[in-house]
DRENPA-3360 file (N, C-alpha, C; in nm, 2 decimals, always signed):
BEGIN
1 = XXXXXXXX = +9.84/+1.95/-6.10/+9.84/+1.80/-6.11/+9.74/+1.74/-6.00 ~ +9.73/+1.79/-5.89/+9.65/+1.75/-5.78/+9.53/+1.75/-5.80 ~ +9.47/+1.91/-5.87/+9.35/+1.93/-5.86/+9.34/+1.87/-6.05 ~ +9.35/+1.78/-6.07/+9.33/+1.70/-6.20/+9.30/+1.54/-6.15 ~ +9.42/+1.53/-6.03/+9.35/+1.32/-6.00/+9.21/+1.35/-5.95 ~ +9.25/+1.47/-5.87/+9.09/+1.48/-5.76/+8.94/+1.48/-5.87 ~ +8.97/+1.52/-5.99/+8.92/+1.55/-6.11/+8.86/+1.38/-6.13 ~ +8.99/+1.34/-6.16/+8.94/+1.18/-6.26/+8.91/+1.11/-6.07;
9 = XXXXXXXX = +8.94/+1.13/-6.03/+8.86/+1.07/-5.90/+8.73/+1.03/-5.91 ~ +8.69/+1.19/-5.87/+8.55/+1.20/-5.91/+8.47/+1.12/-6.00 ~ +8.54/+1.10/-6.11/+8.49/+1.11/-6.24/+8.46/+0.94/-6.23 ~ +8.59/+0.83/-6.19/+8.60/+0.75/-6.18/+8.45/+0.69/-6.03 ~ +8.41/+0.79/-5.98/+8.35/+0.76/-5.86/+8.21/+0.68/-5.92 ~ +8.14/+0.55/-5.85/+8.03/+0.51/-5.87/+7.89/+0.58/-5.88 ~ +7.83/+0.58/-6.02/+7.74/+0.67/-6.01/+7.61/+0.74/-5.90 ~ +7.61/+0.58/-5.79/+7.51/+0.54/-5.69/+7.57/+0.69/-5.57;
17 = XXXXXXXX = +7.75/+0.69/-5.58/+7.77/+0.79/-5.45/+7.77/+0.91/-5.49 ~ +7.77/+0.97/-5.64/+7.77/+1.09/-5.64/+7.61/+1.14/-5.60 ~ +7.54/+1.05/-5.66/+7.37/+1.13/-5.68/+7.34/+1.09/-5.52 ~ +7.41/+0.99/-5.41/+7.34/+1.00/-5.33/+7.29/+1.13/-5.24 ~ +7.16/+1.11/-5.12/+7.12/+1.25/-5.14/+7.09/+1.22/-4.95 ~ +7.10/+1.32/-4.88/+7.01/+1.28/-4.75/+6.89/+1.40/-4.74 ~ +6.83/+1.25/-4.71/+6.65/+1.40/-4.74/+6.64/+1.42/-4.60 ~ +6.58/+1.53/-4.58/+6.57/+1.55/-4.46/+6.39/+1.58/-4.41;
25 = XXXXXXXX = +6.33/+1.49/-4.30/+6.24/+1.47/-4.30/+6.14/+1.52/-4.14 ~ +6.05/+1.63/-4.17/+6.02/+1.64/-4.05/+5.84/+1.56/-4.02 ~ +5.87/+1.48/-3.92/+5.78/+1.37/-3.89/+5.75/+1.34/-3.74 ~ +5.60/+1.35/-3.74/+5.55/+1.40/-3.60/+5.56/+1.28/-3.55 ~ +5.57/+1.32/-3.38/+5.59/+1.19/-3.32/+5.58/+1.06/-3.27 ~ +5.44/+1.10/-3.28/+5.33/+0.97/-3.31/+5.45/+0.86/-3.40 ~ +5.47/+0.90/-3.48/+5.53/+0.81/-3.59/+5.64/+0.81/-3.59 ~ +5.76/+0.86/-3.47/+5.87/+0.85/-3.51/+5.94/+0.69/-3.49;
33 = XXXXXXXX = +5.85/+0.58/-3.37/+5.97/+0.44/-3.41/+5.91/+0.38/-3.51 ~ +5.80/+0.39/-3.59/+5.79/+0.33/-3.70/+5.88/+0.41/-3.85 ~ +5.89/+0.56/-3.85/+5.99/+0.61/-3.97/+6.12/+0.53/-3.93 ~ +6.17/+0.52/-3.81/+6.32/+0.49/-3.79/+6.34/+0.34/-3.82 ~ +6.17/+0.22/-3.83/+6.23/+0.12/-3.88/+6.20/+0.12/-4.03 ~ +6.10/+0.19/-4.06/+6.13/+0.29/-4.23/+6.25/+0.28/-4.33 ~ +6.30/+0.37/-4.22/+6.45/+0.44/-4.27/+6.57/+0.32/-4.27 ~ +6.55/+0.22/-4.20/+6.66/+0.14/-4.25/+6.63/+0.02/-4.31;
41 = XXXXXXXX = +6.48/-0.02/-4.35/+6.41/-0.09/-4.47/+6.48/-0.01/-4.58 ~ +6.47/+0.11/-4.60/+6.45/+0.21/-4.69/+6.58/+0.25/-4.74 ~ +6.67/+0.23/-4.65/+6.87/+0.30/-4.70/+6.91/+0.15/-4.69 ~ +6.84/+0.02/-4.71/+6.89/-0.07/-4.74/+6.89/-0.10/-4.88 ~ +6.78/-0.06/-4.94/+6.73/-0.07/-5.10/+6.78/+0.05/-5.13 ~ +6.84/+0.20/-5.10/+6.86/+0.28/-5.20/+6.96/+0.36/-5.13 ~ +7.02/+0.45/-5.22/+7.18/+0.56/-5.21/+7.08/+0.66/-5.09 ~ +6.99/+0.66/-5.08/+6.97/+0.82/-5.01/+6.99/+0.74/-4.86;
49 = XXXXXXXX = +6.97/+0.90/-4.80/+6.97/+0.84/-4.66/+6.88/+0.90/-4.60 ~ +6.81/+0.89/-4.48/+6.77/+0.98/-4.41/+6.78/+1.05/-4.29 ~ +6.74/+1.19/-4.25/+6.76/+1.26/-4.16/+6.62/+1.29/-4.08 ~ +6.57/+1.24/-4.00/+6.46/+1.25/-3.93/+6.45/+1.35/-3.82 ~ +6.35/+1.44/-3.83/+6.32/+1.58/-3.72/+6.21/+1.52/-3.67 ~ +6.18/+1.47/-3.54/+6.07/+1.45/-3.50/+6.01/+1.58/-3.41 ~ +5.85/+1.59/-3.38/+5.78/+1.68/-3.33/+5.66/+1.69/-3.36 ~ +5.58/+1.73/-3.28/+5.41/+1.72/-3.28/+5.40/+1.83/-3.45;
57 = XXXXXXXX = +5.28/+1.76/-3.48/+5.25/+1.86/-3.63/+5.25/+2.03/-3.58 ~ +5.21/+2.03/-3.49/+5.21/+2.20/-3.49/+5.33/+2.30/-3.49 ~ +5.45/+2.24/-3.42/+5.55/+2.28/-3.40/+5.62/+2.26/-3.54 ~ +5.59/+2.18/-3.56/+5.71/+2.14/-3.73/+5.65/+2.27/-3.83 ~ +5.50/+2.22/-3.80/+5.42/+2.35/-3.93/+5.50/+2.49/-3.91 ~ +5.51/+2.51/-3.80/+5.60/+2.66/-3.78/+5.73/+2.68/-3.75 ~ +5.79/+2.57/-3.79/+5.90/+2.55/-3.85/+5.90/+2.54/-3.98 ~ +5.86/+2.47/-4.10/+5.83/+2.47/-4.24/+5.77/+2.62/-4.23;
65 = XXXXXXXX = +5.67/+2.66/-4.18/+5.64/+2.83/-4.25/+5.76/+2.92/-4.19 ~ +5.83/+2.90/-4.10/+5.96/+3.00/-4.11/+6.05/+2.98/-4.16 ~ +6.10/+2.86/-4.25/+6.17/+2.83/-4.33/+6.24/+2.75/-4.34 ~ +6.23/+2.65/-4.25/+6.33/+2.53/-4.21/+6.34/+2.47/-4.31 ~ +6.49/+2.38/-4.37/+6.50/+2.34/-4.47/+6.48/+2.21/-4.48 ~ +6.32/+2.14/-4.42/+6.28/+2.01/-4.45/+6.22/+1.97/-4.61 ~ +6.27/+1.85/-4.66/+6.24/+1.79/-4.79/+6.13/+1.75/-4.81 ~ +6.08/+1.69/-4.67/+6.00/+1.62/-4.67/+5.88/+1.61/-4.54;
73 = XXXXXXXX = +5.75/+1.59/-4.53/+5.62/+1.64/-4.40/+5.57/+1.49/-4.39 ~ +5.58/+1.45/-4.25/+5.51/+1.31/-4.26/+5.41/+1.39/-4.13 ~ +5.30/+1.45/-4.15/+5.25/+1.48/-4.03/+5.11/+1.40/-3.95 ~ +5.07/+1.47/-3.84/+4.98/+1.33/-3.79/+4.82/+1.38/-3.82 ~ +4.84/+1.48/-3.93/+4.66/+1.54/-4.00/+4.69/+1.56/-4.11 ~ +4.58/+1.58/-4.17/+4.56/+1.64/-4.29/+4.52/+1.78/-4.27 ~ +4.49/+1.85/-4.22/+4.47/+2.01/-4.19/+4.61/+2.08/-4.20 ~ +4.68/+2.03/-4.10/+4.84/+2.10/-4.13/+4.87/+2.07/-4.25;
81 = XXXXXXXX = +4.87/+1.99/-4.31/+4.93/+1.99/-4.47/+4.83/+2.07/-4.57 ~ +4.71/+2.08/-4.54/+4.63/+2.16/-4.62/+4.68/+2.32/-4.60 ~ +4.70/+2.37/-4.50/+4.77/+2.46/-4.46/+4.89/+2.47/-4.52 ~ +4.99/+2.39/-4.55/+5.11/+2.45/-4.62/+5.09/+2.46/-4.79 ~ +5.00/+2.33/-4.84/+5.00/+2.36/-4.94/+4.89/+2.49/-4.96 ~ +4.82/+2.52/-4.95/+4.73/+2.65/-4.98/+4.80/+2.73/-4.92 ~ +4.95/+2.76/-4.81/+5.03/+2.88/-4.85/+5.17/+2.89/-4.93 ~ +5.16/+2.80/-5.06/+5.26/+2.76/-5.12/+5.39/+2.68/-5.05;
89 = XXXXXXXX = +5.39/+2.63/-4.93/+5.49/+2.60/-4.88/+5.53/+2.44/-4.89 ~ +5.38/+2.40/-4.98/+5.43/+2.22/-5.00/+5.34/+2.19/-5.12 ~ +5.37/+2.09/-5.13/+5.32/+2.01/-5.34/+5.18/+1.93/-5.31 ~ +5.07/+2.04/-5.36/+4.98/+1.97/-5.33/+4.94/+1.83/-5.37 ~ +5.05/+1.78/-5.53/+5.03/+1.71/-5.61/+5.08/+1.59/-5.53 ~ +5.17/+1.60/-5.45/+5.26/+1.50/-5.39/+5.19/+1.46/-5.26 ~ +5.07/+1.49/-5.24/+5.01/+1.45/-5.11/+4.91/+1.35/-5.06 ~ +4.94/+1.22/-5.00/+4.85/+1.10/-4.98/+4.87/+1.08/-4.81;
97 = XXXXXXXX = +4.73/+1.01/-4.79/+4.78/+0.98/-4.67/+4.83/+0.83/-4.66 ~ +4.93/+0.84/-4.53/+5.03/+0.71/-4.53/+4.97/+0.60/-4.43 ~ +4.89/+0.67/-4.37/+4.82/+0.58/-4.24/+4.67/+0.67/-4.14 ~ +4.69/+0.57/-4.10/+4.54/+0.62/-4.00/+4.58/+0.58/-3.85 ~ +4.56/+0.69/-3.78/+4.62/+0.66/-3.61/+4.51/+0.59/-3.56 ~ +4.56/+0.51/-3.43/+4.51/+0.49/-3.35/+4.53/+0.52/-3.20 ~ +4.44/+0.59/-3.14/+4.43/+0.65/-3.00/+4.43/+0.51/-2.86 ~ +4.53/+0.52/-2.77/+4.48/+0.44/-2.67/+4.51/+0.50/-2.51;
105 = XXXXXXXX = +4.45/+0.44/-2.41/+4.46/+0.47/-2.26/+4.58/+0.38/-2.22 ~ +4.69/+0.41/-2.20/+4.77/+0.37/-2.14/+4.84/+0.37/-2.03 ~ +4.92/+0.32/-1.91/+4.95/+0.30/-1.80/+5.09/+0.20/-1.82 ~ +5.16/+0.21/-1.75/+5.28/+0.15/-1.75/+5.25/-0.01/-1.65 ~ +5.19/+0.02/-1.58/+5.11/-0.06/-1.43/+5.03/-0.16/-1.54 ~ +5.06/-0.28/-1.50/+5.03/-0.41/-1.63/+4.94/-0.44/-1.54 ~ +4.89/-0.41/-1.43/+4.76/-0.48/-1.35/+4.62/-0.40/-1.37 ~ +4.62/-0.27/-1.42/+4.58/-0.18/-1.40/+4.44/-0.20/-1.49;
113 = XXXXXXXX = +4.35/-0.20/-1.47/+4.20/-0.23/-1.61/+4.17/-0.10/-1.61 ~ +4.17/-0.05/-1.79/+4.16/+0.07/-1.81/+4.05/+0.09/-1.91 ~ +3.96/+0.21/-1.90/+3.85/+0.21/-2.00/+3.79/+0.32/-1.98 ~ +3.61/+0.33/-2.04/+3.58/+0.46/-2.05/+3.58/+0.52/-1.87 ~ +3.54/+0.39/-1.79/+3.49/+0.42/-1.65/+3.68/+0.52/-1.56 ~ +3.75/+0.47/-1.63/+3.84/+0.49/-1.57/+3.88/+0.64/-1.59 ~ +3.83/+0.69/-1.64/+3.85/+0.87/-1.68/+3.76/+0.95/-1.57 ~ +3.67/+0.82/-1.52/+3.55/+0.89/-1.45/+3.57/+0.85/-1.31;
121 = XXXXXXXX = +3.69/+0.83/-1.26/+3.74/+0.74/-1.13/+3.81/+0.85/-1.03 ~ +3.87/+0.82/-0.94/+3.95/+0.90/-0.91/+4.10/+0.88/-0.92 ~ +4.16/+0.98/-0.93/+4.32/+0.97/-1.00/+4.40/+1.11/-0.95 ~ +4.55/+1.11/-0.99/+4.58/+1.21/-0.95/+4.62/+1.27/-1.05 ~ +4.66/+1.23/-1.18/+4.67/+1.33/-1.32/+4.68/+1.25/-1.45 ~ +4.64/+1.29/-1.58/+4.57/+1.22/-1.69/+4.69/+1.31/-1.78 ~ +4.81/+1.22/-1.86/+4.86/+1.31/-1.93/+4.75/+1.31/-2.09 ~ +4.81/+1.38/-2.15/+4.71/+1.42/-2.30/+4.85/+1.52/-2.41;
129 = XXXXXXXX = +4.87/+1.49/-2.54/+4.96/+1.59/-2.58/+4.85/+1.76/-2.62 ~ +4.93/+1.82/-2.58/+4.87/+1.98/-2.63/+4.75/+1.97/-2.75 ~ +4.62/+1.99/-2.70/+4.54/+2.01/-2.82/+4.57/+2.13/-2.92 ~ +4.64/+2.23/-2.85/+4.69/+2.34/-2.97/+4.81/+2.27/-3.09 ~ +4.88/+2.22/-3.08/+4.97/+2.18/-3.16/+4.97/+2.03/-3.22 ~ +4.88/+1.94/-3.10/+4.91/+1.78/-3.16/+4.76/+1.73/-3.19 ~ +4.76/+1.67/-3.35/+4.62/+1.62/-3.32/+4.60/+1.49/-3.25 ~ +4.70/+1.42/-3.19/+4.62/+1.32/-3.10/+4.62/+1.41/-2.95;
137 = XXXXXXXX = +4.65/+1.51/-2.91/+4.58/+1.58/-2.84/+4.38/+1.61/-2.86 ~ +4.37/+1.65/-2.98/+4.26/+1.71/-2.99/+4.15/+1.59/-3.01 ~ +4.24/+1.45/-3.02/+4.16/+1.31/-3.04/+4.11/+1.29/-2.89 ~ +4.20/+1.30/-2.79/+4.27/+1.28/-2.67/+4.08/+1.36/-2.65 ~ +4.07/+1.48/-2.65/+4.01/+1.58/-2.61/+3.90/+1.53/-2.64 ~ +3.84/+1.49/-2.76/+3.74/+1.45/-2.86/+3.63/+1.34/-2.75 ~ +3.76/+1.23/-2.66/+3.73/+1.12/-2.59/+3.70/+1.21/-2.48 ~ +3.74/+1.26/-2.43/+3.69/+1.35/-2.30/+3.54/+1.40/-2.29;
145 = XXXXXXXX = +3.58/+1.47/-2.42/+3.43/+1.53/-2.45/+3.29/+1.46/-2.45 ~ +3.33/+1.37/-2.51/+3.25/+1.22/-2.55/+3.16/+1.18/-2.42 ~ +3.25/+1.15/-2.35/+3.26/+1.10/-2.20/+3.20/+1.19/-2.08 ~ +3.21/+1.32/-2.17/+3.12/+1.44/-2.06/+3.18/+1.40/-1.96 ~ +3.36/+1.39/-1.93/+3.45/+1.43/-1.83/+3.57/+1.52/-1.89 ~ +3.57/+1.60/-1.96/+3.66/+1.74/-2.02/+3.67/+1.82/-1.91 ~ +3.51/+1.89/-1.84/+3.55/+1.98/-1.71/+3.66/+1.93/-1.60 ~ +3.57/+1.77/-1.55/+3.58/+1.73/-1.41/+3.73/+1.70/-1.43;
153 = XXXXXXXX = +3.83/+1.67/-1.55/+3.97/+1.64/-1.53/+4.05/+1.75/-1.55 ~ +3.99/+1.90/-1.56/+4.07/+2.00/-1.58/+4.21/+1.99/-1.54 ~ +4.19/+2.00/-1.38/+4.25/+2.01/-1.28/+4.33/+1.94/-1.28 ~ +4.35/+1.82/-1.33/+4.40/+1.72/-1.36/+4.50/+1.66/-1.51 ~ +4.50/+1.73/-1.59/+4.56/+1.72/-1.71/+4.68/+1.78/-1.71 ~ +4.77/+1.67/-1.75/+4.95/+1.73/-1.74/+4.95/+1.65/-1.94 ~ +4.96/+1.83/-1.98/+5.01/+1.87/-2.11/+5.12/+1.83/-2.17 ~ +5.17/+1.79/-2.27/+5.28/+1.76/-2.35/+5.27/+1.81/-2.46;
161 = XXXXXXXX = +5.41/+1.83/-2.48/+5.42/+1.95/-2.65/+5.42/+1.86/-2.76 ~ +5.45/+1.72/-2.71/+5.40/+1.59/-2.84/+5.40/+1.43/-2.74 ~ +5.43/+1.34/-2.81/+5.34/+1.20/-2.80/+5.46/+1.17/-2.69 ~ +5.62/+1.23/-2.76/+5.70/+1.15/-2.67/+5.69/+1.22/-2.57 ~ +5.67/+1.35/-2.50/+5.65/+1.36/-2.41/+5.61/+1.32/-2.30 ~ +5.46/+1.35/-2.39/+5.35/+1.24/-2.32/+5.37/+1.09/-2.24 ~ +5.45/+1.04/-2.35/+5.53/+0.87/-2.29/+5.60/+0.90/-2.17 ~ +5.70/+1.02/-2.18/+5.78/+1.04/-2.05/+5.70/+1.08/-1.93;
169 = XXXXXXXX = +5.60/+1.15/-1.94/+5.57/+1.17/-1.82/+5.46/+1.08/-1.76 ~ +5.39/+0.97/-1.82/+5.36/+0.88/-1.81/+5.46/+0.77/-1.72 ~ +5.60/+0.75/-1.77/+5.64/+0.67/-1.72/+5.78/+0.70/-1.62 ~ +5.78/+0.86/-1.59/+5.85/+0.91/-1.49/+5.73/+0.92/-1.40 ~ +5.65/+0.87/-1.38/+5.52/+0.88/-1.29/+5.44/+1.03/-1.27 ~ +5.48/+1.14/-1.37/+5.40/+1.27/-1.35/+5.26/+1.21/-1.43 ~ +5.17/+1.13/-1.44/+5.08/+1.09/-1.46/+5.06/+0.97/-1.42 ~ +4.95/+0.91/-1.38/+4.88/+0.80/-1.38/+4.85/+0.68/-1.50;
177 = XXXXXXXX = +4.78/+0.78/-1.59/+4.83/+0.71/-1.74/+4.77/+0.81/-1.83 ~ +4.80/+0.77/-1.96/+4.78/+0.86/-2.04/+4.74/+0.83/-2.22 ~ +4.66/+0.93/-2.26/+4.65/+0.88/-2.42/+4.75/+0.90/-2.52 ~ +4.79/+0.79/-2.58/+4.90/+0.73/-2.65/+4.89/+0.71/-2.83 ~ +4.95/+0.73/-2.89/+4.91/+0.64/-3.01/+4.98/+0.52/-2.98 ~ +4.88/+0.42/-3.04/+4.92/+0.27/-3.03/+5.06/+0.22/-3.07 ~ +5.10/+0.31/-3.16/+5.24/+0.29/-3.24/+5.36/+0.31/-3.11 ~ +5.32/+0.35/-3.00/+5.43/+0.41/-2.91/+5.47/+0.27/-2.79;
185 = XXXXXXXX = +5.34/+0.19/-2.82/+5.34/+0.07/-2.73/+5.34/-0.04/-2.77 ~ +5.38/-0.07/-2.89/+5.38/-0.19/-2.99/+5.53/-0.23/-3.00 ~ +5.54/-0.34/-3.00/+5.70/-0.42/-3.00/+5.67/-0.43/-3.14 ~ +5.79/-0.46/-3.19/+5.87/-0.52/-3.31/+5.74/-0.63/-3.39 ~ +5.67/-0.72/-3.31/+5.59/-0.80/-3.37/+5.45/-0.73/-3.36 ~ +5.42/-0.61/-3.34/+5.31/-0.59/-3.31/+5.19/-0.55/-3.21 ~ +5.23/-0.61/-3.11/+5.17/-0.64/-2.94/+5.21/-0.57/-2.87 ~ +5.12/-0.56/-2.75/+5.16/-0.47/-2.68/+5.21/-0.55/-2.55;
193 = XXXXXXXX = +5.35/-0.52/-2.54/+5.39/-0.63/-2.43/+5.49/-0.56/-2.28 ~ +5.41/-0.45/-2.29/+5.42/-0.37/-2.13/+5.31/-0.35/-2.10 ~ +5.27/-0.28/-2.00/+5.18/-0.21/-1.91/+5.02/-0.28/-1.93 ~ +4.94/-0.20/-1.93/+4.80/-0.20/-1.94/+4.72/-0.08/-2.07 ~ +4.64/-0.11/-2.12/+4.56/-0.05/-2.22/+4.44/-0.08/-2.25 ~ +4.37/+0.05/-2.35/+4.28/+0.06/-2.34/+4.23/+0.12/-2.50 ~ +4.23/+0.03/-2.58/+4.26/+0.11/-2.77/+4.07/+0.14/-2.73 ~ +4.10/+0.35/-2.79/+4.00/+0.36/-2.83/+3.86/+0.34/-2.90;
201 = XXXXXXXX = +3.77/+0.29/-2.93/+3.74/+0.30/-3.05/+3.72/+0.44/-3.12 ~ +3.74/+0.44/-3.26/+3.75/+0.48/-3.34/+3.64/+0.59/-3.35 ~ +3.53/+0.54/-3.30/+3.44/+0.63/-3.34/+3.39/+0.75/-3.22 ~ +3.53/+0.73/-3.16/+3.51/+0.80/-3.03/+3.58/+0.96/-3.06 ~ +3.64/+0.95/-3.18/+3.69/+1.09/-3.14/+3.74/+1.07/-3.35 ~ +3.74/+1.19/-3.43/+3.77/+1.22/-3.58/+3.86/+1.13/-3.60 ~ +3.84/+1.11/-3.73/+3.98/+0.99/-3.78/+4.09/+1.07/-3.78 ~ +4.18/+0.99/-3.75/+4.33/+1.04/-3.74/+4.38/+1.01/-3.90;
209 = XXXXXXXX = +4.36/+1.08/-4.04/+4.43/+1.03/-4.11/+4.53/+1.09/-4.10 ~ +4.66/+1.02/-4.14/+4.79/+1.09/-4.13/+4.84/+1.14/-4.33 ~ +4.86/+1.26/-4.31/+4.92/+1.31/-4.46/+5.07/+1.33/-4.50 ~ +5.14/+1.23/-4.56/+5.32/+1.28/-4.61/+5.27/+1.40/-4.74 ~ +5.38/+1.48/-4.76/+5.37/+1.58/-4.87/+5.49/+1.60/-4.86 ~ +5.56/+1.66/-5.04/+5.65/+1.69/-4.99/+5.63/+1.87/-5.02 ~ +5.77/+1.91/-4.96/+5.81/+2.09/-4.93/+5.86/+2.14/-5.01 ~ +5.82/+2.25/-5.10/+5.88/+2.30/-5.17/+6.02/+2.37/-5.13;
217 = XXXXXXXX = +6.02/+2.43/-5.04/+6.16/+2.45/-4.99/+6.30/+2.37/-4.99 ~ +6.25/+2.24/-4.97/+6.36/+2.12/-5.02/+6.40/+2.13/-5.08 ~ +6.57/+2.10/-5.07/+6.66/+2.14/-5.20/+6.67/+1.98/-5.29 ~ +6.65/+1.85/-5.20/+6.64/+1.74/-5.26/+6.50/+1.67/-5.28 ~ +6.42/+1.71/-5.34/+6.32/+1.70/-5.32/+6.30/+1.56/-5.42 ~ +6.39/+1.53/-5.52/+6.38/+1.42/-5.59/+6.41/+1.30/-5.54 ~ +6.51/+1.32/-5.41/+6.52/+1.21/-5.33/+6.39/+1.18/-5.25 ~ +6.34/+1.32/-5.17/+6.24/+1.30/-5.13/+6.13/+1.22/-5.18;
225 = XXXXXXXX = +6.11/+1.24/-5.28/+5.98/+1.19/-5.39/+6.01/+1.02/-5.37 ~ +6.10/+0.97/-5.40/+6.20/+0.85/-5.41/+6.13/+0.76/-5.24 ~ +6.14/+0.87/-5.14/+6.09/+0.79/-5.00/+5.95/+0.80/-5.00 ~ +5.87/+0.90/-5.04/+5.76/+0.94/-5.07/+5.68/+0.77/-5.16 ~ +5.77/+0.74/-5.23/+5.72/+0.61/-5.32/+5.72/+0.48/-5.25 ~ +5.85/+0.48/-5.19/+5.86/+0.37/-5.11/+5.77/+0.33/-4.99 ~ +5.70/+0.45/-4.93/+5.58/+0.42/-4.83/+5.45/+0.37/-4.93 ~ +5.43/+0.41/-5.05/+5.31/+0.30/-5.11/+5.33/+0.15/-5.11;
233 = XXXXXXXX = +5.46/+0.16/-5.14/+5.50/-0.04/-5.14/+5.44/-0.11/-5.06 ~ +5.37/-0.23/-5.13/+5.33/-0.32/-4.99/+5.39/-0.35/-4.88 ~ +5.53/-0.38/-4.89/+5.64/-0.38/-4.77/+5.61/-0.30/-4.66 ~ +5.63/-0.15/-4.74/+5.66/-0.05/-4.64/+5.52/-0.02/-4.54 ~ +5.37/-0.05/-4.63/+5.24/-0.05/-4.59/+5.23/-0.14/-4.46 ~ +5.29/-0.25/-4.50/+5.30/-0.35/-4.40/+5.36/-0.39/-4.28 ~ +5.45/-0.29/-4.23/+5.54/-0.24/-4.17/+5.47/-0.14/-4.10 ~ +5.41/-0.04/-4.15/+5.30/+0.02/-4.07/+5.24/-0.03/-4.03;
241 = XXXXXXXX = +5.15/-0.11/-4.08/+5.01/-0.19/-4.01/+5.05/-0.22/-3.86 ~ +5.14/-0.33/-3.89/+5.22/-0.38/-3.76/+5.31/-0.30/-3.68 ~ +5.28/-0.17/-3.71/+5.33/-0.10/-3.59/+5.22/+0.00/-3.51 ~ +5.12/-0.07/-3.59/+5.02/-0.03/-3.50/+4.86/+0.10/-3.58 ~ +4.90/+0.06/-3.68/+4.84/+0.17/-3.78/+4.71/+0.09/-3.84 ~ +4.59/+0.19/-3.89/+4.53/+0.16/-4.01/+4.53/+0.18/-4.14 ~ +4.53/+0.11/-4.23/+4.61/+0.16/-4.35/+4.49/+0.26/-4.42 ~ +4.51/+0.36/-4.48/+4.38/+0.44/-4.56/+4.35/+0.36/-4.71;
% end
């Protein structure tokens, strides 16, 4: 008799809470306070929910090729996603890019005038995330290079395994300042309303396009698809912009 109400329970349940789904999403850090105001634009209009893994693209990639059960890749290149899909590990069909980064010099110190000359100054350490694993590391690198000061700051560069790192040791003072994606220093309306900065131009180091895909490994992958759509919407586009992105 029990296992019969439990029965018409179910049965009786709204169709919105059986199919709901939580996708589970691994998204590099660059991008993670713009997914988190994403995700609740996003579980306002629909049953799913989300689960957010943040981490630099390199680390996640080798997490998705060992098998991690992410639904869904919001990562900060297109190279790492070309990589899973040409090892069967994501849907090449399902792959657009969601945004375009932007690189900046930042300092917590709001007095502080920052620019190319200031890489070429003297200082006591320049954070940058890992060029092995992050591509705004290798952006990071790109502006060094540029600048023909890569050698002279050797000595000087305090590594991070991704962006939030980078933030922390920036503003626990193991750095002076450091390169940022703009998305990390942007309030709610857009602006940047701490410290001091210095937005790269563009043409100083490869485009950052950023690529979502989804993983074949995902067991919800229909939900996935479902968030996958909601970042085309003008809304959700728009919502990026103003967190500091260029749209592709």
């Amino acid at each position: 008799m029990k296992r019969t109400s439990i029965l018409i329970a179910l049965i009786l349940l709204p169709v919105s809470v059986i199919s709901a789904e939580t996708i589970r999403v691994a998204v590099s850090a660059n991008f993670l306070g713009p997914v988190k105001r994403l995700k609740t634009l996003f579980e306002s209009k629909s049953e799913h929910r989300l689960s957010i893994s943040p981490g630099s693209s390199g680390a996640l990639y080798a997490q998705i090729h060992n098998g991690a059960p992410y639904d869904l890749f919001l990562s900060a290149d297109q190279s790492t996603v070309e990589k899973l899909v040409h090892e069967g590990k994501a849907d090449g069909h399902s792959r657009f890019s969601y945004a375009v980064g932007r690189l900046v010099l930042w300092s917590p110190n709001p007095g502080r005038v920052l620019g190319p000359e200031t890489l070429k100054s003297q200082f006591r350490h320049l954070a940058i995330a890992n060029p092995r694993v992050a591509p705004y590391g290798q952006a990071a690198e790109s502006v060094l290079r540029r600048l023909r000061v890569r050698e002279t700051v050797e000595k000087r560069l305090v590594l991070g395994e991704n962006l939030t790192q980078v933030h922390q040791f920036i503003v626990g003072g193991n750095a002076d300042f450091g390169f940022l994606a703009l998305s990390q220093i942007v309030d709610e309306s857009g602006h940047v309303s701490e410290g001091s900065f210095w937005i790269v131009p563009p043409d100083m180091y490869p485009p950052l396009l950023q690529d979502a895909v989804l993983l074949t490994g995902g067991s919800q992958r229909e939900a996935a698809g479902s968030f996958l759509s909601f970042l085309k919407t003008p809304h959700a586009r728009r919502m990026i912009e103003i967190c500091g992105y260029g749209l592709p």
